[in-house]
C-alpha positions as CSV (number, residue, x, y, z in Angstrom):
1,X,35.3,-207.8,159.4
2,X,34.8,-205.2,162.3
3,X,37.3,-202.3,161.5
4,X,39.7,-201.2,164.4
5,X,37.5,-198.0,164.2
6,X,34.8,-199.3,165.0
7,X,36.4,-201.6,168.0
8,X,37.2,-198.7,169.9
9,X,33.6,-196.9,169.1
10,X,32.4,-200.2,170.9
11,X,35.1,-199.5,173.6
12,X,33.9,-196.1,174.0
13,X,30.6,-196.6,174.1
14,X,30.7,-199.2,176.7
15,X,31.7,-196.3,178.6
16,X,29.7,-193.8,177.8
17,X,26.5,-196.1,178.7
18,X,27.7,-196.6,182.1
19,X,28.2,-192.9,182.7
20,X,25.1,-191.9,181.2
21,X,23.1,-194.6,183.8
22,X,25.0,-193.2,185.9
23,X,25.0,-189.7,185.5
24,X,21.6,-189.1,183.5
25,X,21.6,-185.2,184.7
26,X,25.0,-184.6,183.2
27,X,24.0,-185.2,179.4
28,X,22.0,-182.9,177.3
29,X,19.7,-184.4,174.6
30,X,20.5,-183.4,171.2
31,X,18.1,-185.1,169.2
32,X,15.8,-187.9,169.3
33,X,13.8,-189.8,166.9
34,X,10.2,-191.2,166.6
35,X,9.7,-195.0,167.4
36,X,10.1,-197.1,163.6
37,X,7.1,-199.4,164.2
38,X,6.9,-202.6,162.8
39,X,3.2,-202.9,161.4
40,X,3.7,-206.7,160.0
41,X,6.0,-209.7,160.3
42,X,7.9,-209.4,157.3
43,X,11.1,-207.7,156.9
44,X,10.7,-203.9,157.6
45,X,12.8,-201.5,155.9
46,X,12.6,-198.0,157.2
47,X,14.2,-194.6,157.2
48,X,14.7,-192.1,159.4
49,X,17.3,-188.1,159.9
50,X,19.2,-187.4,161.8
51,X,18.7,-183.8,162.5
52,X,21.4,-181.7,164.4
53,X,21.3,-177.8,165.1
54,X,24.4,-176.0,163.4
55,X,27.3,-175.5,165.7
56,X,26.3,-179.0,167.9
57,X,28.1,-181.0,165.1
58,X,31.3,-179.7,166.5
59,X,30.7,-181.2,170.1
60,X,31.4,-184.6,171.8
61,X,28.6,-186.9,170.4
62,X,27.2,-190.0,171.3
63,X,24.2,-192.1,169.8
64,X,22.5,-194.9,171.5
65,X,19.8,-197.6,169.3
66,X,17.6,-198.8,171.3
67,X,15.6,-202.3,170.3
68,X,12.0,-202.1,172.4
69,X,11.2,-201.2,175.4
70,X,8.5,-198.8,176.9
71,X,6.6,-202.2,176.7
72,X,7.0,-202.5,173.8
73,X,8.3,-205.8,172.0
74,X,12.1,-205.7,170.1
75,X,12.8,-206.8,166.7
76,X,14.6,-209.9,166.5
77,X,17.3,-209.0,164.1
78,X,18.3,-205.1,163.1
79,X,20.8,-203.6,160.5
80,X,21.3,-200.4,160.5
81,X,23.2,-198.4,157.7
82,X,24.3,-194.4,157.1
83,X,26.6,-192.6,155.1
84,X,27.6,-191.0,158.0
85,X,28.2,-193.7,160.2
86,X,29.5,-197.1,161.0
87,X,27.3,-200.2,159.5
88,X,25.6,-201.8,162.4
89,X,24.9,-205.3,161.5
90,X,22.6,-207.7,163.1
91,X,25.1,-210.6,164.9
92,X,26.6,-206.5,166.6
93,X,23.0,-205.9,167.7
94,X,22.0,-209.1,168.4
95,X,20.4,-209.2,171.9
96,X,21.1,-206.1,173.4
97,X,18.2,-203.7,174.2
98,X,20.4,-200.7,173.2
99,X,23.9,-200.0,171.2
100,X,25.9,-197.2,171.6
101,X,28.4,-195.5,169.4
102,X,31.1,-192.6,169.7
103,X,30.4,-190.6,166.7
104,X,32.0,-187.3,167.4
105,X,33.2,-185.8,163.9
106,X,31.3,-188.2,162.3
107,X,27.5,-186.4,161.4
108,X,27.1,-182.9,159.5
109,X,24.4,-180.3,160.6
110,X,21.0,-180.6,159.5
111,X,19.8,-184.2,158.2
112,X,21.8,-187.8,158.7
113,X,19.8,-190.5,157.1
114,X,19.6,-193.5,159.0
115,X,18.0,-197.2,156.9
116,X,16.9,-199.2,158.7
117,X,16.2,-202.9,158.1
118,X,14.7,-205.6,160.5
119,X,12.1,-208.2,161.5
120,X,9.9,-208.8,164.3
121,X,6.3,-209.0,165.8
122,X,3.5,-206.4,165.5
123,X,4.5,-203.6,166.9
124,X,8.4,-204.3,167.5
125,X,9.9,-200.2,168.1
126,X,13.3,-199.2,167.3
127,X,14.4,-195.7,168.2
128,X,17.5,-193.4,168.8
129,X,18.6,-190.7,170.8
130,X,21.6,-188.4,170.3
131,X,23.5,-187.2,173.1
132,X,26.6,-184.7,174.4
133,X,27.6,-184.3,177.9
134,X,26.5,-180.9,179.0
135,X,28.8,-178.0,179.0
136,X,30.4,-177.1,182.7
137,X,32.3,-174.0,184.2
138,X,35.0,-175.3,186.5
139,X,36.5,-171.6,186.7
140,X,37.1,-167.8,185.2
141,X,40.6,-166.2,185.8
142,X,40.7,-163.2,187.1
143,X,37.8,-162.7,189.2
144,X,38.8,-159.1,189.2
145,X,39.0,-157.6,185.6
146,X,39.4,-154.6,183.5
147,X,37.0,-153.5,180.2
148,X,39.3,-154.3,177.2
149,X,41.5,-156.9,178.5
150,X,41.4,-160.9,177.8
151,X,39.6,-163.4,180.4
152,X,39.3,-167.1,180.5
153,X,36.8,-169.3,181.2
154,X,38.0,-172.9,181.8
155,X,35.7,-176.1,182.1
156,X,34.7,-178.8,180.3
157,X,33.1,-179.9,176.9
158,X,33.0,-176.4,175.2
159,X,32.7,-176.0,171.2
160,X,36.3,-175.7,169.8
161,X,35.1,-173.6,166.9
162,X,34.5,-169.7,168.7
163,X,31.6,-168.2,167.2
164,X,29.6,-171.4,168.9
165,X,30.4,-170.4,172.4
166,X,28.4,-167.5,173.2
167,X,29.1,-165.1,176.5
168,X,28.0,-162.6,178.4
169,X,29.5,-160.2,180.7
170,X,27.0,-157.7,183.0
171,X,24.6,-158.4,179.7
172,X,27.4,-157.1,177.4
173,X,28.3,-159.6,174.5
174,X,31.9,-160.7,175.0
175,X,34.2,-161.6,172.0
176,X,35.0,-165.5,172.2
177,X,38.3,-165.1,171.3
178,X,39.9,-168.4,171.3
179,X,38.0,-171.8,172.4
180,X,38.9,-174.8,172.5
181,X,36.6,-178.0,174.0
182,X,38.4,-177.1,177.9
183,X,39.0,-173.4,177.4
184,X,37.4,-170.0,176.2
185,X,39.2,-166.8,176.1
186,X,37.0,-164.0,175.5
187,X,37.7,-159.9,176.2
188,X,35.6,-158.3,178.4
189,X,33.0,-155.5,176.5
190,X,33.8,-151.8,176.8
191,X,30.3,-151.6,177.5
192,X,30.4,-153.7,180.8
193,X,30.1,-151.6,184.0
194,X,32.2,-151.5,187.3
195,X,31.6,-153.4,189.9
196,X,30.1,-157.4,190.4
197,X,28.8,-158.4,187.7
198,X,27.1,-161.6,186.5
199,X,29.2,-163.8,183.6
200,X,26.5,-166.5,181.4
201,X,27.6,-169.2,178.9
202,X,26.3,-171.1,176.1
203,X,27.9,-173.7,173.9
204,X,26.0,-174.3,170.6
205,X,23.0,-173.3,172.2
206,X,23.8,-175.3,175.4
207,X,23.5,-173.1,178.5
208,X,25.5,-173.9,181.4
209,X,23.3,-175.2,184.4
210,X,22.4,-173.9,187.1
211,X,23.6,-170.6,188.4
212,X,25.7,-167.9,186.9
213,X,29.2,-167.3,187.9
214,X,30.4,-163.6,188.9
215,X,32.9,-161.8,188.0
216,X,34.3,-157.5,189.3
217,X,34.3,-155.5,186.1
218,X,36.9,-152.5,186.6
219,X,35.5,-150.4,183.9
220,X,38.0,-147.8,182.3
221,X,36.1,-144.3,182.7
222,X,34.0,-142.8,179.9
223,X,33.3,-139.2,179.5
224,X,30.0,-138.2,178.4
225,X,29.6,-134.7,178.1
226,X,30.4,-131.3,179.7
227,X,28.4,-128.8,181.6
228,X,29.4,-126.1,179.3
229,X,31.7,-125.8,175.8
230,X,33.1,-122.4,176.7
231,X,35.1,-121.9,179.9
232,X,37.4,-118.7,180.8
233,X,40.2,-119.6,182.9
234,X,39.5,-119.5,186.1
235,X,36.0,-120.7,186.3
236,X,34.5,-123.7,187.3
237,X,32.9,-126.8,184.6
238,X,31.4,-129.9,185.3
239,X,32.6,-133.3,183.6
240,X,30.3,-136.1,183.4
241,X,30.5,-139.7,182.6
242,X,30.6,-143.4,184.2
243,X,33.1,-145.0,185.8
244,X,34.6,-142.3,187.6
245,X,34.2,-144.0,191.1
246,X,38.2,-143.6,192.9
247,X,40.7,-140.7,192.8
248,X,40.9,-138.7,189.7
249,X,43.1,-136.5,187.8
250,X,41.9,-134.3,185.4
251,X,43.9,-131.9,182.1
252,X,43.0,-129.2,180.3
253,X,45.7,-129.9,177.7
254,X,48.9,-130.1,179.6
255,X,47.5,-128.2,182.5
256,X,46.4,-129.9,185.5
257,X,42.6,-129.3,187.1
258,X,42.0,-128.3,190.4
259,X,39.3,-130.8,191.3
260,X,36.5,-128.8,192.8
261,X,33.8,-131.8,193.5
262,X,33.8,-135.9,192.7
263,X,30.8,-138.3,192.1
264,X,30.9,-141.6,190.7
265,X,29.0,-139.8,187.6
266,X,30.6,-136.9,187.5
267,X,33.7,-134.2,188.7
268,X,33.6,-130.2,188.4
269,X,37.0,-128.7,187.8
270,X,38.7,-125.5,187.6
271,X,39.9,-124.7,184.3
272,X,43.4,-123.9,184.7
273,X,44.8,-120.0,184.9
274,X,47.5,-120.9,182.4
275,X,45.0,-120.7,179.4
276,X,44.6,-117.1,180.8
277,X,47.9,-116.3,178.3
278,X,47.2,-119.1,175.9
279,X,43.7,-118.9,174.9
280,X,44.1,-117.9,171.3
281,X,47.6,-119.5,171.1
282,X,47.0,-122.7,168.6
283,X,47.3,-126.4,170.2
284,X,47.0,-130.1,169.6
285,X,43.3,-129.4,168.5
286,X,43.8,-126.0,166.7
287,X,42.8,-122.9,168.1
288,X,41.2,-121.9,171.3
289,X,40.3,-125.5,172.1
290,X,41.2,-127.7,174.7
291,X,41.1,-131.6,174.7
292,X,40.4,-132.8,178.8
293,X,41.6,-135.7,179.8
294,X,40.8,-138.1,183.0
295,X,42.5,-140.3,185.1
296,X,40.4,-142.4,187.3
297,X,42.9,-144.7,190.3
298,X,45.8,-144.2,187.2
299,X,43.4,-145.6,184.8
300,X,42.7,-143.5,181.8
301,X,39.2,-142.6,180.6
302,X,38.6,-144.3,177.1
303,X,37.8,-141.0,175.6
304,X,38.4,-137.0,175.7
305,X,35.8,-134.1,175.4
306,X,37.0,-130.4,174.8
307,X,36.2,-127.1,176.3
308,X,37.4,-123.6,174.1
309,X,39.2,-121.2,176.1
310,X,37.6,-117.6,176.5
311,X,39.8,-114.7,176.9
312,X,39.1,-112.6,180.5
313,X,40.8,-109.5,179.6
């Protein structure tokens, strides 16, 4: 008796072979076997794996036998057994050049072993191939992001399990953090900089086709290094860094900077005149030192350098 199961593999594979004569470009070959040649008439009983890279077992599947062809003859009868899939038997098979089966969830990475048991002329060839449809980007939301924060990709026939969905942001690894087969959620890299930047995906080691979709990185500022470590009130110091493209706003402890010149890479200041009283007076950091701090459009910088205060008098 067929089981229910099985019924609605037949359903979906139905299906699945019309889309895939269809639609050959949108399917990615998984695996695919040798031809099982049939070197006499007498029953042939042969064996073949299965093999499946780790991380594709997780994705849509979908297995097609096929009994010939290539001109080559078919057997006459097949039965086809695994413990890891439905029986085939040979009134199922009987025939039809190929058979196609649904078998999502149903294989393990590495080796499936498939015995296989038939009868036909010289040279009768039966063969399968393993297919998924191949991974799509329908969109990423927002276009327009900032270093840190959370963005989604959305699309079709991801890998629900994260750490199979690899992305990339401006070259910058982005941390998958959620995924399901229709969704990713990743966080864009501190490491990404500002500006339009290129996004890639791949799903089990799947790339998405075709061409990469872009994103605008808004990168929060990082500060590098100064021009010198001690600075007497009054006097002039260079902060440099990336990201600091847009209007900034520059402390020397609570004291605001008069900004004296602005690059993209880097801003000179004026350390503040109220250190004049307070340089030996002991703050946040201990002593004569100074944490600086940098706002770039509001936005601030990820990190803080120090300068120590020098005493004019």
């Amino acid at each position: 008796m067929i089981s229910r199961r099985y019924l609605a593999f037949i359903a979906g594979a139905v299906s699945i072979a019309v889309q895939t004569a269809a639609q050959a470009e949108s399917w990615v070959t998984v695996a695919e076997g040798k031809p099982l040649v049939a070197n006499s008439t007498q029953i042939q009983r042969l064996s073949d794996s299965i093999e499946i890279p780790k991380g594709e077992e997780d994705l849509q599947l979908y297995l097609t036998y096929t009994n010939g062809g290539g001109g080559a003859p078919a057997y006459k009868w097949l039965r086809i057994q695994s413990a890891s899939l439905e029986y085939v038997t040979e009134q199922q098979f009987q025939g039809k050049p190929e058979f196609n089966m649904n078998v999502t969830g149903d294989m393990t990475w590495g080796g499936n072993q498939l015995l296989v048991t038939g009868a036909g002329p010289v040279g009768a060839k039966f063969n399968w191939i393993l297919r998924t449809p191949q991974p799509t980007i329908t969109s990423v939301s927002p276009l327009t992001i900032n270093t840190g924060n959370n963005l989604t990709i959305t699309g079709t026939n991801f890998c629900p399990h994260p750490r199979h969905n690899v992305v990339t942001i401006g070259g910058q690894s982005a941390r998958v953090q959620s995924a399901n087969a229709n969704q990713i959620v990743v966080e864009v890299p501190e490491e990404a900089k500002s500006g339009a930047t290129q996004l890639t995906l791949s799903v089990a080691g799947i790339p998405v086709p075709a061409e990469m979709l872009g994103v605008t990185v808004s990168a929060q500022p990082y500060l590098r290094n100064v021009s010198q470590a001690f600075v007497a009130p009054g006097n002039s110091f260079t902060i440099y860094g990336e990201g600091l493209a847009g209007t900034p706003q520059v402390f020397v402890g609570q004291f605001p900077a008069q900004i004296v010149e602005h690059t993209p890479t880097s801003i000179t200041v004026v350390a503040p005149g109220d250190l004049s009283n307070l340089w030996n007076v002991p703050n946040l950091l201990g002593g004569p030192y100074w944490p600086i701090k940098v706002l770039i459009n509001g936005v601030k910088a990820r990190n803080t350098l120090s300068i120590e205060s020098h005493d004019v008098g």
